[in-house]
C-alpha positions in Angstrom: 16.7 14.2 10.7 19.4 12.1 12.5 22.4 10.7 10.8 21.6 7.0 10.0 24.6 4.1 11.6 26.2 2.9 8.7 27.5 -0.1 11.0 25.6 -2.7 8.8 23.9 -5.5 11.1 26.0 -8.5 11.9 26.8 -10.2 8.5 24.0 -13.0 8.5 23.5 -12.7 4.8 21.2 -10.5 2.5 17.8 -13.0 3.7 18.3 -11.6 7.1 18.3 -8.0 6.1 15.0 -8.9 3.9 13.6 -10.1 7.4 14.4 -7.1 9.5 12.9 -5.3 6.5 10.4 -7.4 6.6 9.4 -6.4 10.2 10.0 -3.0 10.1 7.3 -3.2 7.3 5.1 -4.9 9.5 5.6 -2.5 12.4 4.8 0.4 9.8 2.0 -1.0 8.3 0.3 -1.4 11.8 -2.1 1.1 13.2 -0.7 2.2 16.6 2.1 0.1 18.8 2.6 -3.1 18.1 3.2 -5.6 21.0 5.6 -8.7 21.3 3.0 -11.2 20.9 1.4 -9.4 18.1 5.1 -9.5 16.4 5.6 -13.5 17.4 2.7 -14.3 15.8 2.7 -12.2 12.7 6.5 -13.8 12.4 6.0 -17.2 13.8 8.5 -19.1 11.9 11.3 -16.2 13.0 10.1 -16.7 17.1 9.7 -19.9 17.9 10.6 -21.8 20.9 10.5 -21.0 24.7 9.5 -17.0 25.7 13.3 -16.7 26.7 14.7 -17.8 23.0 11.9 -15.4 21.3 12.7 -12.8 24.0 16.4 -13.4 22.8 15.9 -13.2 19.2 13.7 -10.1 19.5 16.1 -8.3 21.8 18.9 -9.1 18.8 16.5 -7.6 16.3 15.9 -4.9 18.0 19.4 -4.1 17.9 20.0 -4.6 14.1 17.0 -2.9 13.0 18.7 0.6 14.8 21.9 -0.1 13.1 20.1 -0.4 9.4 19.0 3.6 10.4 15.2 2.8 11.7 14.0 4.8 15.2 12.3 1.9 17.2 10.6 3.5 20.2 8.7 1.9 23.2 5.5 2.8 24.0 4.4 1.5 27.9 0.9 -0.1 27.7 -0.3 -0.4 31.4 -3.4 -2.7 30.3 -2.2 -5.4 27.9 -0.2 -8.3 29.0 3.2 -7.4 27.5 3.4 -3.6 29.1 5.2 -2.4 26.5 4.6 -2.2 23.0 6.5 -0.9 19.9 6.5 1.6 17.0 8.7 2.9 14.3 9.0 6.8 13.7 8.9 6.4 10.1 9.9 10.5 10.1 12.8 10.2 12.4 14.4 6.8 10.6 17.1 7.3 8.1 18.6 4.0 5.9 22.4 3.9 5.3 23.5 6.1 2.5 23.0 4.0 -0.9 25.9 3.9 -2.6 25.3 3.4 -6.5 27.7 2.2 -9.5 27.8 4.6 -12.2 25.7 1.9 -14.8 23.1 1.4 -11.7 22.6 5.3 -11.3 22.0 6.1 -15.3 19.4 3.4 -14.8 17.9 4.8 -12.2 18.1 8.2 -13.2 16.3 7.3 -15.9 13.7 5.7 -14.8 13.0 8.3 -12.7 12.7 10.9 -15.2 10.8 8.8 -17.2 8.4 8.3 -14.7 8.6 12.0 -13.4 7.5 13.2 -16.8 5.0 10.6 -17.5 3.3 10.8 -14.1 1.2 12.6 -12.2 1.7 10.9 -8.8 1.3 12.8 -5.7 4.8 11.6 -4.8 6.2 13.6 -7.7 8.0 16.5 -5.2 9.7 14.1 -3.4 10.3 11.8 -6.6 12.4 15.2 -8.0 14.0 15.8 -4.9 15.5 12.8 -5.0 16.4 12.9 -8.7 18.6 16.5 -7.7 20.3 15.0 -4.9 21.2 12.3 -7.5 22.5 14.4 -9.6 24.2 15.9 -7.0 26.0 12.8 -5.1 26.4 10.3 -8.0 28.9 9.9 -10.1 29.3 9.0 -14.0 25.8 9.8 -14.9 25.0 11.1 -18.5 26.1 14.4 -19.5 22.7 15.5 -20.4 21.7 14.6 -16.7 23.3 17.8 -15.8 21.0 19.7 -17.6 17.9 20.1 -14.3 15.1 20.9 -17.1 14.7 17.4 -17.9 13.5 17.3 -14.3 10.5 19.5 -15.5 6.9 18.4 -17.0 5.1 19.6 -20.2 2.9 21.4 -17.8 2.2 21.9 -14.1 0.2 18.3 -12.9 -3.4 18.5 -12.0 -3.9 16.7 -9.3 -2.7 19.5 -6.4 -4.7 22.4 -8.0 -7.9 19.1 -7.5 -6.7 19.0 -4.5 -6.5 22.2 -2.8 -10.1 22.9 -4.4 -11.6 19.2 -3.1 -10.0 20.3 0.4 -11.4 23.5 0.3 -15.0 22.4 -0.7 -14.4 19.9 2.1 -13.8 22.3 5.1 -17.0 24.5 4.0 -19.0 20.8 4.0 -19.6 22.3 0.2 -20.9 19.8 -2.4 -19.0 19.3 -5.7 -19.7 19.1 -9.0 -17.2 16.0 -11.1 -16.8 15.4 -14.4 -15.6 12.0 -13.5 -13.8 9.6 -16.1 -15.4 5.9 -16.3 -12.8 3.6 -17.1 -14.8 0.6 -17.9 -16.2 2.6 -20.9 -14.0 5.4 -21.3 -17.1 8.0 -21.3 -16.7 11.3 -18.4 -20.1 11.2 -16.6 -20.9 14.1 -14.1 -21.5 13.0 -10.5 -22.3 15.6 -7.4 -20.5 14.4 -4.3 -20.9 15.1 -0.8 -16.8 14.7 0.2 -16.3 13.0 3.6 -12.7 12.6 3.4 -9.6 12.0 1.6 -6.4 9.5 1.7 -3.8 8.1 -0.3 -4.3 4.0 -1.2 -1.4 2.5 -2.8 0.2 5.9 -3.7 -2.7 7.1 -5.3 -5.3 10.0 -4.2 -8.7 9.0 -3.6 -11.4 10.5 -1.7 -14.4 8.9 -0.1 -18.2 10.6 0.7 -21.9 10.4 -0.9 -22.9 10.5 -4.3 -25.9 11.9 -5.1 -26.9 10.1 -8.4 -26.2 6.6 -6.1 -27.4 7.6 -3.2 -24.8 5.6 -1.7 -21.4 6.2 -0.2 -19.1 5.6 -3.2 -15.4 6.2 -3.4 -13.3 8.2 -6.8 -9.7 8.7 -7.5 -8.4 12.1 -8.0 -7.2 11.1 -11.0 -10.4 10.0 -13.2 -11.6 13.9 -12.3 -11.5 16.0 -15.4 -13.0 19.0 -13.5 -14.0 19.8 -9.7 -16.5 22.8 -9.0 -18.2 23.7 -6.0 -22.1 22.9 -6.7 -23.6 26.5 -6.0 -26.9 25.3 -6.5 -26.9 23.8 -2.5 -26.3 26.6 -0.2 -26.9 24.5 3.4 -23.5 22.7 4.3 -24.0 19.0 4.5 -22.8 16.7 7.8 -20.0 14.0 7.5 -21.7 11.1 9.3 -19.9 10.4 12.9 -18.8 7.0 12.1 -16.8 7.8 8.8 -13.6 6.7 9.0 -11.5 7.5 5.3 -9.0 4.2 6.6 -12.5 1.7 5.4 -11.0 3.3 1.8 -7.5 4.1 2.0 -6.9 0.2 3.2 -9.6 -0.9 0.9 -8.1 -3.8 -1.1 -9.6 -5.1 -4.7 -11.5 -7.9 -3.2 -13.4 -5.6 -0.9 -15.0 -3.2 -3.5 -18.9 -3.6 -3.6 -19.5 -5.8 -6.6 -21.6 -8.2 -4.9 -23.2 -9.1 -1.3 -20.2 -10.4 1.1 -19.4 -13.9 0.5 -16.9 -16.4 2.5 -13.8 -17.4 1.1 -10.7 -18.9 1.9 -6.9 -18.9 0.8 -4.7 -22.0 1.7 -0.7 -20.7 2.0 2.2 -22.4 1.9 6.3 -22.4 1.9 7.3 -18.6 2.4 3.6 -17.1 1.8 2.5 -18.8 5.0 4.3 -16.7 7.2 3.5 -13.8 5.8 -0.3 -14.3 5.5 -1.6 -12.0 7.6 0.3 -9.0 6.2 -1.2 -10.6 2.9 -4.7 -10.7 4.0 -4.9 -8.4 7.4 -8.3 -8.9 7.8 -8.7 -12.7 7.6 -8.7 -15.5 10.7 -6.0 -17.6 9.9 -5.9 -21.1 11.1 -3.0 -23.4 10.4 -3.4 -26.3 8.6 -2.2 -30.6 8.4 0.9 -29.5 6.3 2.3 -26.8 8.0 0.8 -24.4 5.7 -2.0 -21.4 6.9 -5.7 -21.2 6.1 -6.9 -17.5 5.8 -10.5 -17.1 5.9 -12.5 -13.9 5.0 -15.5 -12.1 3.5 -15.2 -10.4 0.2 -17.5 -8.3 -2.0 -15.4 -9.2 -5.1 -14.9 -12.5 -5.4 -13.2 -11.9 -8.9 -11.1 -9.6 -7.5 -9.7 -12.1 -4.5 -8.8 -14.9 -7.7 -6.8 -12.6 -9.5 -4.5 -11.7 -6.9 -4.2 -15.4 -5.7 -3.2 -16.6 -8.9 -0.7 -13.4 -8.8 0.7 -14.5 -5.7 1.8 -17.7 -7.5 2.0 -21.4 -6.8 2.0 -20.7 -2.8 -1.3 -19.4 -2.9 -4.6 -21.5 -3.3 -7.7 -20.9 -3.4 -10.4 -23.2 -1.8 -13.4 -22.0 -1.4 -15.8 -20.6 -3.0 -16.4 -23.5 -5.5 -17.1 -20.4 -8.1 -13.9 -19.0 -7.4 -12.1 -21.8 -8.2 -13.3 -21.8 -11.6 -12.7 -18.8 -12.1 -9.5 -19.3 -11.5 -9.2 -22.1 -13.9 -11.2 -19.9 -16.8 -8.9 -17.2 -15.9 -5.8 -19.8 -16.7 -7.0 -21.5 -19.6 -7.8 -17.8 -21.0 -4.1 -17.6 -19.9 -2.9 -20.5 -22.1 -4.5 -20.3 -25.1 -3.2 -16.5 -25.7 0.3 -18.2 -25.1 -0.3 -20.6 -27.6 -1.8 -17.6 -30.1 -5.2 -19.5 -30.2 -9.0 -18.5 -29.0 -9.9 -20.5 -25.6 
């Protein structure tokens, strides 16, 4: 891996750092290159004005973003209108070395162990490789920290053993047998799945295929499965249907999940949400709006789901249609309030 600058970007203050952050995020998050245009108006607020002023802040960007450590490259794109377009090589980029306070690496040693012991996150390897170089660099840590076994679980995690055995089944297109936890009622039901692929979604394993009992394409996280077997009651290997794509799950977000039949909502930003509201809701048509705010309009299947992250994204966020979402939202506050006030609603 290449040796990140250390040459901080010109000193414009920590909110420009969170910007160029703030992009790089953006270029991450996107599927493939990313063009210009598609960068101006994800960031409108940042590249405004005339093509040469954009073209000038970009360009400066561009610049800082290598000194914080991150490999942009250019990709040529004969066909669309800019030619060129841009992507980070998330493997190749390398921040500044972090330098930590002896008070701020206790804390965070701590929490790390806490959460390497407690967890069973398939980011636990690189969680405790990062824990021993801790140990390693930083200075006035506990003395106890010296001691690498509190790096170690009560017992190896589940979820790679799952793994290898879901990946294996998957490559022989072999059904499986779950015992499958149900967290609404806490009970372990048993499920036969016909796997059709696998991802991470907000650091957790899930995979994605057809279950049997609904006879419907359904997807489960690794982590509800209290056993995996291969089902050796079906001998023929099933198909994966040539449309699947695991990305439908992997990106799925709350207000997607099949609850009900797709309804139209919308989601007024404004202040600092608005420019960020397509990264917030990637699959709406935004439209702005009389005061300089941004509508984002979209179809959901949980209509629940869309209200509790609105009210989670704070006073910025509104939501204006449906009419039934909106009182959800104000059942969900009043619910709110009176449990503040130690009362029944």
């Amino acid at each position: 891996m290449p040796t990140a600058r250390t040459r901080p970007p010109a000193n414009r203050g920590s909110s420009a750092q969170a910007r160029l952050l703030g992009l790089a995020t953006f270029i991450l998050s996107e599927p493939g290159p990313v063009s210009r245009r598609r960068i101006y108006e994800a960031f409108p607020d940042d590249y405004a004005g005339s093509p040469a002023a954009k073209e000038k802040k970009f360009s400066r960007d561009k610049r800082d973003l290598e000194r914080l450590g991150f490999v942009l490259d250019r990709e040529d794109v004969p066909a669309a209108d800019d030619q060129v377009a841009y992507l980070i090589d998330a493997r190749a980029s390398a921040l500044p070395p972090l330098e930590l306070a002896p008070d701020e690496a206790a804390v965070v040693w701590t929490a790390g162990v806490s959460a390497l012991r407690a967890s069973d996150h398939p980011l636990r390897d690189e969680l405790e490789s990062a824990l021993r170089k801790l140990l390693v660099g930083a200075k006035g840590l506990p003395p106890r920290a010296a001691a690498t076994e509190e790096l170690a679980a009560e017992g190896a995690p589940a979820s790679g053993a799952l793994l290898d055995k879901l990946v294996d089944a998957w490559e022989r297109r072999r059904t499986v047998t779950l015992d499958y936890l149900r967290i609404a009622t806490g009970e372990v039901v048993r499920r036969d799945v016909d796997v059709y692929g696998w991802g991470r979604r907000r650091g957790e394993w899930i995979f994605a295929g057809h279950c049997h009992l609904r006879d419907a394409e359904r997807v489960f996280y690794l982590s509800r499965v209290c056993a995996l077997k291969v089902d050796a009651r079906r001998r023929d290997p099933y198909r994966v249907p040539a449309g699947f794509d695991v990305r439908r799950w992997t990106r799925q977000q709350i207000w997607d999940y099949d609850v009900h039949p797709p309804r139209e909502a919308a989601v007024r930003f404004r202040g600092s949400l608005a420019r960020v509201a397509g990264q917030l809701l990637p699959a709406a048509r935004l439209s702005p709006d009389a005061d300089g705010g941004r509508v984002a309009r979209l179809e959901v299947r949980n209509l629940r789901g869309l209200v509790r992250q609105a009210l989670a994204w704070g006073p910025e966020a509104e939501l204006l249609e449906p009419a039934e979402g909106r009182a959800m939202a104000r059942e969900m506050l009043a619910t709110l309030a009176a449990a503040l006030d130690g009362r029944a609603p």
